[in-house]
C-alpha positions as CSV (number, residue, x, y, z in Angstrom):
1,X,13.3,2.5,31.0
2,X,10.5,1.1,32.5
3,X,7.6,3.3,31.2
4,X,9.0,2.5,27.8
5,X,9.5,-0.8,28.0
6,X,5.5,-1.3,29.4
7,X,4.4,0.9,26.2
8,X,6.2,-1.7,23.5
9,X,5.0,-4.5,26.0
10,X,1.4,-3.3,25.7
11,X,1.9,-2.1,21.5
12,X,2.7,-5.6,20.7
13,X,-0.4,-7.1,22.5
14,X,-2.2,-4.7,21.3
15,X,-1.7,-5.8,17.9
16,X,-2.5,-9.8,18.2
17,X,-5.3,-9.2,21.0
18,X,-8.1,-9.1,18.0
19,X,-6.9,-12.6,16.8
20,X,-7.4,-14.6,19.9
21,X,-4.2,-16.1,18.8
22,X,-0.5,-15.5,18.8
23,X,3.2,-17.3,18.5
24,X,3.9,-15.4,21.8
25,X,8.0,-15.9,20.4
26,X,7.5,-14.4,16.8
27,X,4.8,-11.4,17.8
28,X,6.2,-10.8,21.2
29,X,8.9,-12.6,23.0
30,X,11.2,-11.3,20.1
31,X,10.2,-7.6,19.6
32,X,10.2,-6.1,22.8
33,X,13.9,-6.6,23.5
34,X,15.2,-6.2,20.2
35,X,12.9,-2.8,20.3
36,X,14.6,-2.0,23.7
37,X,18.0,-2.7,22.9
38,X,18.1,-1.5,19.9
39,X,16.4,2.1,21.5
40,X,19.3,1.9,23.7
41,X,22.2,1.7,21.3
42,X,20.4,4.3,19.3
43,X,20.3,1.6,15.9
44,X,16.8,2.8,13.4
45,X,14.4,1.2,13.6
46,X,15.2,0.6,9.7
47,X,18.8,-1.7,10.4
48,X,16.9,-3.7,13.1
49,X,15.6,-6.1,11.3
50,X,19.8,-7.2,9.9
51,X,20.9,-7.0,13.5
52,X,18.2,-9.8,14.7
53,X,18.5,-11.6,11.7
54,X,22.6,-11.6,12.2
55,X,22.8,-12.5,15.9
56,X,20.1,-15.1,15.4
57,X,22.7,-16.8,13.1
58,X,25.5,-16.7,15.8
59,X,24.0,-17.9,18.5
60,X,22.0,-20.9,16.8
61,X,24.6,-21.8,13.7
62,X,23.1,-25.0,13.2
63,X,19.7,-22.9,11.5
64,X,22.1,-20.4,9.7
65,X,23.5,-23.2,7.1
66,X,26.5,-22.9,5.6
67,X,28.2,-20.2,5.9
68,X,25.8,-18.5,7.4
69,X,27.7,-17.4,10.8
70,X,30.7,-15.9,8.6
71,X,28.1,-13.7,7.2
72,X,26.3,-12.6,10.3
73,X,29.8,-11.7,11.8
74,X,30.7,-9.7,8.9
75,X,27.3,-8.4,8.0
76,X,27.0,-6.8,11.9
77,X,30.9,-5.8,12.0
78,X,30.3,-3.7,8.4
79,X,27.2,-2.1,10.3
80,X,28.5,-0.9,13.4
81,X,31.1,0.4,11.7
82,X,28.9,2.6,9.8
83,X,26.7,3.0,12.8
84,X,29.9,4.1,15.2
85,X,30.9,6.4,11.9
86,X,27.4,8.2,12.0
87,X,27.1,8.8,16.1
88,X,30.5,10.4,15.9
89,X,29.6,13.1,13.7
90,X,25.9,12.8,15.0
91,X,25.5,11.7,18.8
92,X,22.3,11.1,20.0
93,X,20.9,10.1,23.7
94,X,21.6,7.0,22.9
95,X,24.2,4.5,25.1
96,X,26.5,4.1,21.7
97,X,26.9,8.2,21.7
98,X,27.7,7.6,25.2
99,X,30.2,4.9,24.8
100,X,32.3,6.7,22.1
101,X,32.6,9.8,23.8
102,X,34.4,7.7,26.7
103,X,36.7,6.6,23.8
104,X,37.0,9.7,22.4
105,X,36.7,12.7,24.9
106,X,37.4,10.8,27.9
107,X,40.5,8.1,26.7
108,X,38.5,5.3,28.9
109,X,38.4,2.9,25.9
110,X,40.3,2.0,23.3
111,X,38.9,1.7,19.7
112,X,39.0,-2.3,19.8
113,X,36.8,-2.0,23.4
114,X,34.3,0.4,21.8
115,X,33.7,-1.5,19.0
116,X,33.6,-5.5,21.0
117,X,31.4,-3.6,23.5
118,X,29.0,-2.4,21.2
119,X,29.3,-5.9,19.5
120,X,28.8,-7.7,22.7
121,X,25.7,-6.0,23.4
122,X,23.9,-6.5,20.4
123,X,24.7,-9.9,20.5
124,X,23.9,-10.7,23.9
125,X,21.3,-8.0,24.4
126,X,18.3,-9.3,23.4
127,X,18.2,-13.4,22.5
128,X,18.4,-14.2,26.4
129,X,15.4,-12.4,27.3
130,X,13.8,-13.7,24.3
131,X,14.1,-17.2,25.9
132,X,13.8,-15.9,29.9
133,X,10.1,-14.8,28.8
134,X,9.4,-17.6,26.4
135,X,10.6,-20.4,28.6
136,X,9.2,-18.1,31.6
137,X,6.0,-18.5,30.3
138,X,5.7,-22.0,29.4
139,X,7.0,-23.0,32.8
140,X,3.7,-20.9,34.0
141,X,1.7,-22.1,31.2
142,X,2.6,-26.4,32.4
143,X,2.0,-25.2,36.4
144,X,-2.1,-23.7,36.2
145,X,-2.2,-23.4,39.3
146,X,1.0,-21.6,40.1
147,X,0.4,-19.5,37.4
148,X,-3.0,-18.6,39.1
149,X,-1.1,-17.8,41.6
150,X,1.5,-15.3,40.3
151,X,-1.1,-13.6,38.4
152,X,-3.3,-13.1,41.9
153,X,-0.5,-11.3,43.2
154,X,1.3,-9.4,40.6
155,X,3.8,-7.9,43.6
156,X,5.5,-11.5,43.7
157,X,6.9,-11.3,40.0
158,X,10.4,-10.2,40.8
159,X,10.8,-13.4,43.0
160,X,9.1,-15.1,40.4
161,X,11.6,-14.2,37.6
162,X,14.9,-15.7,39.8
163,X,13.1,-19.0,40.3
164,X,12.6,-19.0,36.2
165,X,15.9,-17.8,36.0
166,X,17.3,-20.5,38.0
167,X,14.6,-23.5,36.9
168,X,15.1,-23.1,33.1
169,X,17.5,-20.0,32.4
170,X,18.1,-19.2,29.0
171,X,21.9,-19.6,29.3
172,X,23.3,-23.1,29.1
173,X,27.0,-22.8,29.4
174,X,29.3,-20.1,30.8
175,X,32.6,-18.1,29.1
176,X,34.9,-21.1,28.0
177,X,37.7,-21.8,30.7
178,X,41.4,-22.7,30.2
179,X,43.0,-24.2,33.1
180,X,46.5,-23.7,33.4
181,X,47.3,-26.5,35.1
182,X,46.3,-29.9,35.2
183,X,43.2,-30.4,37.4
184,X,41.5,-33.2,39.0
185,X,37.9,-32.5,39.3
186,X,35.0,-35.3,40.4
187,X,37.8,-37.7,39.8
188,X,37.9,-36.5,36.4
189,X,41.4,-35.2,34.5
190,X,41.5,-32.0,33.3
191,X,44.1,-31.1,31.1
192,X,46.5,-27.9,31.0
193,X,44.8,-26.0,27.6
194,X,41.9,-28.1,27.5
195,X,38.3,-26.3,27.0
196,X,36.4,-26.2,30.3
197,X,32.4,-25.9,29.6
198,X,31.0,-25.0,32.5
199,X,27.0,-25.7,32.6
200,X,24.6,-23.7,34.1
201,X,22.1,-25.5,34.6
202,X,23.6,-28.0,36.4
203,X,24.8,-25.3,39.6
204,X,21.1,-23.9,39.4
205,X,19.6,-27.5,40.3
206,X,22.8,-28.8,42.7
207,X,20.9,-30.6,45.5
208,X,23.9,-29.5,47.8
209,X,22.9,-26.0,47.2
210,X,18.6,-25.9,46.4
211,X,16.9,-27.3,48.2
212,X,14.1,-29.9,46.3
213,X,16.2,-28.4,42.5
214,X,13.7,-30.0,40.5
215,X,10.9,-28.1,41.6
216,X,9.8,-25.0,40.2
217,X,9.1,-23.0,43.6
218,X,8.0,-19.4,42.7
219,X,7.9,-18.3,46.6
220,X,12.1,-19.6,46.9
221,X,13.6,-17.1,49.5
222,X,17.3,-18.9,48.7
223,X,17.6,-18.5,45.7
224,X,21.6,-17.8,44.9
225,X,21.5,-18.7,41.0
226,X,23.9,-18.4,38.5
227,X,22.1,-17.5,35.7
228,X,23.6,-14.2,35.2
229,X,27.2,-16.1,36.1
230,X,29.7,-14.9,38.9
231,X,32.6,-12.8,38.9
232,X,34.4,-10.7,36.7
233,X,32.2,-11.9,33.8
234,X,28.5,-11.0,35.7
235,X,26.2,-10.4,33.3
236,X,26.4,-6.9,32.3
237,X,22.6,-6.4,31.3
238,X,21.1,-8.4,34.3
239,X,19.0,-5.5,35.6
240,X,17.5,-5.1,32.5
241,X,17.1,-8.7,31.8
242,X,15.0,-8.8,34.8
243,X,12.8,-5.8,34.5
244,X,12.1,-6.6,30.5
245,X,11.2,-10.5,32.7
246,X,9.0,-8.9,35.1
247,X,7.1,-6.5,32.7
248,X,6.9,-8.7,29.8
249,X,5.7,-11.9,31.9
250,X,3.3,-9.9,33.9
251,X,1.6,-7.8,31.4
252,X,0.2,-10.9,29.0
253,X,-0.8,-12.7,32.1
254,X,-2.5,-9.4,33.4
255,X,-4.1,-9.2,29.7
256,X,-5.1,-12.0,29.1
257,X,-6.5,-14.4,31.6
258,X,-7.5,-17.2,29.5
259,X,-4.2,-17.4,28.5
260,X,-3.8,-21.0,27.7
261,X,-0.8,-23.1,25.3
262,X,-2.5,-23.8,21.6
263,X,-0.2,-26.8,21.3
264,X,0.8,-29.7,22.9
265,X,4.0,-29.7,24.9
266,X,5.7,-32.3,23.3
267,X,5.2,-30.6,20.0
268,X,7.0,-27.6,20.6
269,X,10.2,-27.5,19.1
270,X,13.6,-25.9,20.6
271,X,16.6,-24.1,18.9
272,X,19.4,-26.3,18.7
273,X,22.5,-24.4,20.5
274,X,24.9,-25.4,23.0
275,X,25.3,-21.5,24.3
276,X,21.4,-21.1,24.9
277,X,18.3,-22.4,25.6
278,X,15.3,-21.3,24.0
279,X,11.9,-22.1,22.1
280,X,11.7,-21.8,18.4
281,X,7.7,-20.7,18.8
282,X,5.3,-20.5,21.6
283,X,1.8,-21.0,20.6
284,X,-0.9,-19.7,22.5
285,X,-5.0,-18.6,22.8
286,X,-6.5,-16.5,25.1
């Protein structure tokens, strides 16, 4: 998907380069991966729109107002259902067609599985790397000089993308835990049934673990992070988390070299979620 995924990269530019001026979130951050995973699950380009507007309202509640969540849920439930409906009388080259004919022809998933997969992935598919390249980028944008540096040597930019995976990931907390059992942890009680939040964050900047945490250190040759999690429940799009990272990041640095922020940092304002971390807007000139 790369070649793809550099053509929407460069359309988008393309199309704010005149103005001088952009909200790199809005006109960019946004549109690539909702274009790419949207491409991939084979949804028109006329139902994208609901889809973003839907999982937007999940994953930041607090902006959807009231009932604003029950109506994403239903809204995207009702679509795939349609969508799902259409590929099986229609299949395309498309990773839905693909999925339903492992239900269907191949008895690998049940109906409930197709249709929480193909939930899961539009949900998940797209906001994360919305806020690995917006955060990715102001993290450059605050460092000059390391941003000089990345941009020098465009080769580096898959290190580059674990150390702004692991300095300010977009994920804050991981799948909710139950512990069976009464636990002590840190001297802390834990008990049996209770909600266990585990936060990211906090493991990617463990001084037991990183060495200096607190620094963003592009050239990190250690860098074990869990921003993709662990286990059974890795992160099922992390490859193309990282290459929509590398291509994205590295193409408007490549483009624009006076790439600077149009606002002051402490201006900027953040979406208000527990499950994610990302940047409402990202004002720039180059």
């Amino acid at each position: 998907m790369r070649g793809r995924i550099q053509q929407v990269a460069d359309e988008l530019l393309d199309a704010v380069q005149p103005a001088g001026e952009a909200d790199l979130i809005a006109s960019y951050a946004v549109p690539l991966p909702v274009t790419v995973i949207c491409e991939l699950l084979g949804v028109p380009e006329g139902e994208r729109a609901d889809f973003r507007r839907w999982t937007s309202a999940m994953l930041t509640p607090e902006l959807a107002g009231p009932g604003g969540v029950k109506e994403a849920v239903g809204g995207t439930l009702k679509q795939l259902l349609v969508l799902i409906a259409r590929k099986r009388t229609e299949p395309g080259d498309d990773l839905l067609s693909a999925l339903i004919a492992a239900r269907d022809a191949e008895d690998r998933l049940s109906e409930d599985e197709l249709f929480s997969m193909a939930f899961l992935i539009i949900l998940a598919g797209y906001e994360t790397s919305v806020d690995l390249i917006g955060n990715g980028l102001l993290a450059l944008l605050r460092r000059p000089e390391q941003l000089a540096a990345v941009r020098a040597d465009p080769a580096t930019l898959a290190g580059v993308i674990e150390e702004l995976l692991r300095f300010d990931g977009p994920v804050v907390t991981a799948i909710r835990r139950f512990p069976l059992a009464d636990l002590d942890i840190g001297g802390v009680t834990v008990p049996a049934g209770d909600t266990v939040l585990l936060s990211l964050p906090s493991a990617n900047r463990d001084p037991a673990r990183f060495d200096r945490p607190d620094l963003l250190e592009l050239a990190r040759a250690d860098n074990p992070h869990l921003a993709f999690g662990h286990g059974v429940h890795y992160c099922l799009g992390a490859p193309l988390a990282r290459l929509e990272g590398q291509l994205a990041i590295g193409t408007v640095l490549r483009r624009f070299p006076a790439l600077a922020l149009g606002r002051p940092v402490e201006e900027l304002r953040w979406r208000p979620s527990y499950r994610t971390r990302g940047l409402r807007e990202l004002p720039v000139t180059f």
